[in-house]
MIDOSE-1310 file (N, C-alpha, C; in nm, 2 decimals, decimal comma, always signed):
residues 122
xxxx	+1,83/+0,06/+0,42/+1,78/+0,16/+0,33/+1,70/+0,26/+0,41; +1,70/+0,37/+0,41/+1,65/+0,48/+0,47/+1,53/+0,49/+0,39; +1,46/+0,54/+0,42/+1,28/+0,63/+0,37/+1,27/+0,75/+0,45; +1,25/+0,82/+0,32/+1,22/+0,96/+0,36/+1,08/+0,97/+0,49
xxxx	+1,11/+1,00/+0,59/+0,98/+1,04/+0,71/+0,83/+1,10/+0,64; +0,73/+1,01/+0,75/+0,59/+1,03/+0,72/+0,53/+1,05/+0,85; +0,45/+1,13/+0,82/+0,39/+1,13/+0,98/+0,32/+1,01/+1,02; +0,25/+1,01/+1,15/+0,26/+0,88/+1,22/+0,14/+0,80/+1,17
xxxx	+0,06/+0,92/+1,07/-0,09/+0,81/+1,04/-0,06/+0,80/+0,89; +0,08/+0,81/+0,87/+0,05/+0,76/+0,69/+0,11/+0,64/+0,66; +0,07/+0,56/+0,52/+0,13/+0,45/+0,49/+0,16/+0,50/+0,32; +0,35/+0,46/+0,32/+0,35/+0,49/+0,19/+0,40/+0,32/+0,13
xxxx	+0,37/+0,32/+0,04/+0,40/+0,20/-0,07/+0,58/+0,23/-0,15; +0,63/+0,15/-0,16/+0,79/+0,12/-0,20/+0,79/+0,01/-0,30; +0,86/+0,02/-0,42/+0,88/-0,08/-0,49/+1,03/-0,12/-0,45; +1,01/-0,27/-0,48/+1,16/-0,35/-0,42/+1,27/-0,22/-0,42
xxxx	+1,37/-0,20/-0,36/+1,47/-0,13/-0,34/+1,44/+0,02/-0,34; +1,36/+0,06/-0,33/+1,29/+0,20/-0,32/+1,31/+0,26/-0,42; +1,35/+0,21/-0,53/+1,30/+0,28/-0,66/+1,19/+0,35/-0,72; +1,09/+0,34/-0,67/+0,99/+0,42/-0,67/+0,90/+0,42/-0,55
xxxx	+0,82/+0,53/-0,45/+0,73/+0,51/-0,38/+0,58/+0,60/-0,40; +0,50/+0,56/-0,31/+0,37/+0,64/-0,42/+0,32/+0,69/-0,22; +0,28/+0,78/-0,16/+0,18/+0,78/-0,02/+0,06/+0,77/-0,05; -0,02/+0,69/+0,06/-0,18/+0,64/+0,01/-0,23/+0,69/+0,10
xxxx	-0,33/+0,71/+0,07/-0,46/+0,72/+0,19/-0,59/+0,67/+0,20; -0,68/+0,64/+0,29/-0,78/+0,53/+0,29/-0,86/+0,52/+0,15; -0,88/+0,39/+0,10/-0,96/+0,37/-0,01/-0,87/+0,42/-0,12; -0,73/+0,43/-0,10/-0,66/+0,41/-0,18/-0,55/+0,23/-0,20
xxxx	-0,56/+0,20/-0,10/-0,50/+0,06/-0,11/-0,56/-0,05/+0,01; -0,56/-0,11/-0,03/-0,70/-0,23/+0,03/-0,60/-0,32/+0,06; -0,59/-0,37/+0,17/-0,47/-0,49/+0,24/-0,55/-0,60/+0,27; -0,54/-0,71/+0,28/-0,63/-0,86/+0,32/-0,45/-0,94/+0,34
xxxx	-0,51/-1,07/+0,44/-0,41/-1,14/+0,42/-0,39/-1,21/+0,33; -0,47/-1,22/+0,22/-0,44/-1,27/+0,09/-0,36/-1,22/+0,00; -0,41/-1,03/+0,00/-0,35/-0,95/-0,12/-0,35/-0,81/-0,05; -0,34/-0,79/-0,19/-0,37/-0,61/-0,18/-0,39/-0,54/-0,32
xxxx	-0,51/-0,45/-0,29/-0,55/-0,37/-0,42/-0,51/-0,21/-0,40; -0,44/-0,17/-0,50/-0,41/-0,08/-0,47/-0,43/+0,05/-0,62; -0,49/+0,20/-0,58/-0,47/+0,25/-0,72/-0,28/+0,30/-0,74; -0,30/+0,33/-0,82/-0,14/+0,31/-0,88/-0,09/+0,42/-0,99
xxxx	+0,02/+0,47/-1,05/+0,01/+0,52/-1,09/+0,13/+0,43/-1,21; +0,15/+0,30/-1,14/+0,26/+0,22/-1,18/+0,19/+0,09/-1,29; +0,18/+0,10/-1,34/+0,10/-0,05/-1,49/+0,25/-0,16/-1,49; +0,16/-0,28/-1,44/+0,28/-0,38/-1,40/+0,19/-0,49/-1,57
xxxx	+0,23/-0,60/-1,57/+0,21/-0,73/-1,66/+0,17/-0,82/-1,55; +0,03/-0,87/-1,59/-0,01/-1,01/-1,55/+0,10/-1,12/-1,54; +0,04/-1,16/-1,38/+0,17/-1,23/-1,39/+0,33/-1,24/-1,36; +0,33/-1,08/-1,33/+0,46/-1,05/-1,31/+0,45/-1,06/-1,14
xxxx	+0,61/-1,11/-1,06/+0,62/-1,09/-0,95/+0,70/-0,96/-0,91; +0,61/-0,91/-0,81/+0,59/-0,80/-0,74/+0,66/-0,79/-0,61; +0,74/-0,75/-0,55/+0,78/-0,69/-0,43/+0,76/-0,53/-0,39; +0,70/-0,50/-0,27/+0,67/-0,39/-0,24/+0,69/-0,36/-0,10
xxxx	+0,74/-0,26/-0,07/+0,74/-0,22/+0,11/+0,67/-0,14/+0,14; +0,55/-0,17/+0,27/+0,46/-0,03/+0,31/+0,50/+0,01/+0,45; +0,58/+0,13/+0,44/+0,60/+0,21/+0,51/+0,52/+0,26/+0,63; +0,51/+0,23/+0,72/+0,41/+0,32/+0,82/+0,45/+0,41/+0,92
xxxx	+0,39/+0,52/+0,95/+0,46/+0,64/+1,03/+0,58/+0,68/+1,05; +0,63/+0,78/+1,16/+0,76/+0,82/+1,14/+0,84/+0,76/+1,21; +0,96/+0,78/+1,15/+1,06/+0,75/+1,31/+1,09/+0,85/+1,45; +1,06/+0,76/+1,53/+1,14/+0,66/+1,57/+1,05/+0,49/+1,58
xxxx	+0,94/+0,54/+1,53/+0,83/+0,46/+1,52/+0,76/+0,37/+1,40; +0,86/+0,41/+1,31/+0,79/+0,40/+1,20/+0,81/+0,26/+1,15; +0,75/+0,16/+1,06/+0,76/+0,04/+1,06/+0,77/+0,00/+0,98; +0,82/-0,14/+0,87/+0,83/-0,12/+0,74/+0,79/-0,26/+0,72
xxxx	+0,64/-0,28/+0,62/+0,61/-0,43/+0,61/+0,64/-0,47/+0,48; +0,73/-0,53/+0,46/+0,81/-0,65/+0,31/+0,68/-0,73/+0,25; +0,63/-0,67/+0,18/+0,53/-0,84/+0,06/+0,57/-0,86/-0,05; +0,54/-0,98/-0,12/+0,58/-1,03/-0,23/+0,43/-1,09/-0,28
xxxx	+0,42/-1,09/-0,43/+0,31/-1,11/-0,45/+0,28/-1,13/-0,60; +0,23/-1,16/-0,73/+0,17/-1,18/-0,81/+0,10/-1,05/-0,82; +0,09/-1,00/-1,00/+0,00/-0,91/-1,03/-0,10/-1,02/-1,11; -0,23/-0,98/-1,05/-0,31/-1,11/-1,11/-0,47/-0,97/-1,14
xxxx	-0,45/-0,85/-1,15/-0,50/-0,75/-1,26/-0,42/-0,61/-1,22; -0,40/-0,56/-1,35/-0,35/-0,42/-1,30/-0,45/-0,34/-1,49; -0,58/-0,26/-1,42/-0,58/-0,23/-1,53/-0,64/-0,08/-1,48; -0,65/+0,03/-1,64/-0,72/+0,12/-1,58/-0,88/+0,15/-1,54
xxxx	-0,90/+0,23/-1,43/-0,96/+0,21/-1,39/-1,06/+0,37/-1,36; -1,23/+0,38/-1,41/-1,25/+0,49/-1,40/-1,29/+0,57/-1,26; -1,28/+0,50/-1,16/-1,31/+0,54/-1,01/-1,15/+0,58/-0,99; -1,05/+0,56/-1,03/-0,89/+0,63/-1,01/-0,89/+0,73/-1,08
xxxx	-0,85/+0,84/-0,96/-0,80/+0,96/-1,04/-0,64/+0,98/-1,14; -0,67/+1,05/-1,18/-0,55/+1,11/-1,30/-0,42/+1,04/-1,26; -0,39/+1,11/-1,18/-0,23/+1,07/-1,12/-0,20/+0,92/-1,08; -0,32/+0,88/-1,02/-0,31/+0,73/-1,00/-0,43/+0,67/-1,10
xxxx	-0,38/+0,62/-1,23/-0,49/+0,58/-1,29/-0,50/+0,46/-1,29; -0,42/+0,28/-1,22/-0,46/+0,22/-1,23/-0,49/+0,15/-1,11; -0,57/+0,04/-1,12/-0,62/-0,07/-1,01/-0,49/-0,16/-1,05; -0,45/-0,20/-0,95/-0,36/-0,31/-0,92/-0,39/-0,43/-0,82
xxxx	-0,39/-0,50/-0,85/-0,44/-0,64/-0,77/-0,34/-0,71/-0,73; -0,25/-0,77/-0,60/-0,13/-0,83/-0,58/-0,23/-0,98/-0,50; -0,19/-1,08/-0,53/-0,18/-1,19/-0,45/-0,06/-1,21/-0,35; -0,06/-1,24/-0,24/+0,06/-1,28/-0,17/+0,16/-1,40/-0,24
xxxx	+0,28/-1,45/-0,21/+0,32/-1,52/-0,24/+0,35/-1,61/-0,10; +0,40/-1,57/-0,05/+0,47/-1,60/+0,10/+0,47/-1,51/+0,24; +0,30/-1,51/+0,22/+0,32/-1,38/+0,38/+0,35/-1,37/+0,47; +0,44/-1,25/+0,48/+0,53/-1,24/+0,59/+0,47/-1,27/+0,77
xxxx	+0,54/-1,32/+0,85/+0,48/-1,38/+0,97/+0,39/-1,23/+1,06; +0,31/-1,30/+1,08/+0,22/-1,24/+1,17/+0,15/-1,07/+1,04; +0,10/-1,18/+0,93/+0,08/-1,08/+0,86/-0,05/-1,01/+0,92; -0,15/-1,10/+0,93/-0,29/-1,06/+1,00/-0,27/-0,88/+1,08
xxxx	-0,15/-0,93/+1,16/-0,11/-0,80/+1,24/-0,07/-0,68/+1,19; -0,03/-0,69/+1,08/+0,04/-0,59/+0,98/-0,06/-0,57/+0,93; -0,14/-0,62/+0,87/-0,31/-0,56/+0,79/-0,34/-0,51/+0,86; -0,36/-0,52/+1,01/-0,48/-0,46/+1,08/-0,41/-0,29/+1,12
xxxx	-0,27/-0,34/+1,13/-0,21/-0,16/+1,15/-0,18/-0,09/+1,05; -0,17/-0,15/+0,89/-0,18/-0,08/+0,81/-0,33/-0,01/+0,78; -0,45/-0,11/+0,80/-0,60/-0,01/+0,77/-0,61/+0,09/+0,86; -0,57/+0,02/+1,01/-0,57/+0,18/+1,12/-0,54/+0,29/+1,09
xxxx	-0,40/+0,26/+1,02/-0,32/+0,42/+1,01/-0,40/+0,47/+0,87; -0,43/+0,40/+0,77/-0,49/+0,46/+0,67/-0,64/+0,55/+0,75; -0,72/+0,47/+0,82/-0,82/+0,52/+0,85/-0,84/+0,59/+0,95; -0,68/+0,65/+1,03/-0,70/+0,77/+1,10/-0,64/+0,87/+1,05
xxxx	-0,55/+0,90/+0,91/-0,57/+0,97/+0,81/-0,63/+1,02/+0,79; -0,78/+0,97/+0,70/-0,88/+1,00/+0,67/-0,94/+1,08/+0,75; -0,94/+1,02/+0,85/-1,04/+1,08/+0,96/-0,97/+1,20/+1,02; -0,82/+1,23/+0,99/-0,76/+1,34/+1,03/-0,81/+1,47/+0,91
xxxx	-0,79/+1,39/+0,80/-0,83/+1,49/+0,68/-1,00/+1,52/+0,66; -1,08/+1,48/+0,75/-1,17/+1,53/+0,72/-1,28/+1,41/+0,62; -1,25/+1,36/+0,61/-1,29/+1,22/+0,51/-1,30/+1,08/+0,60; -1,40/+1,11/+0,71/-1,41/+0,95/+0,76/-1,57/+0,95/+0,71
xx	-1,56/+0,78/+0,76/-1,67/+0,73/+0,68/-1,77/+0,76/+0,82; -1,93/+0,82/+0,72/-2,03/+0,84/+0,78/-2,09/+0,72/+0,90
């Protein structure tokens, strides 16, 4: 499956088979090797299993990390803006190998975003 190109410090979010994608940026999606919170613009059911792909940077570089996971809260939320109005909560189910490593280059790229747009933390 192809994904439309992002530049090299973004991460976008993919639902199973790319039927929908959303691009985030820091303090919009929160990775742990446990889970991931993310705002959303998508309202899933407790309980429901989740597949998602996070895209990072472009090609010829660009990398694509597979989770599966439990929605264990997706509600709205008043710190989310308009477009993305809810919190979403994913537990892992079976994380993918050498996840640790995939967290830590997914927060990178989110947080040299930020810091490209002018929005890093004090």
């Amino acid at each position: 499956m192809h994904f439309p190109p992002r530049p090299a410090d973004s991460a976008a979010v993919y639902l199973d088979y790319g039927a929908d994608a959303a691009q985030f940026h820091d303090g919009d999606l929160r990775v742990t090797t446990r889970g991931l919170e993310l705002k959303s613009r998508w309202q899933f059911d407790l309980g429901a299993e989740l597949g998602v792909n996070v895209q990072l940077g472009d090609a010829p570089h660009e990398r694509l990390v597979p989770l599966r996971g439990i929605v264990v809260g997706c509600h709205r939320a008043i710190d989310c803006p308009e477009e993305t109005p809810y919190l979403l909560t994913l537990i892992f189910l079976d994380p993918p190998d050498k996840l640790a490593e995939a967290v830590g280059l997914i927060t990178r790229t989110l947080a040299r975003r930020s810091e490209r747009n002018g929005q890093g933390k004090p």
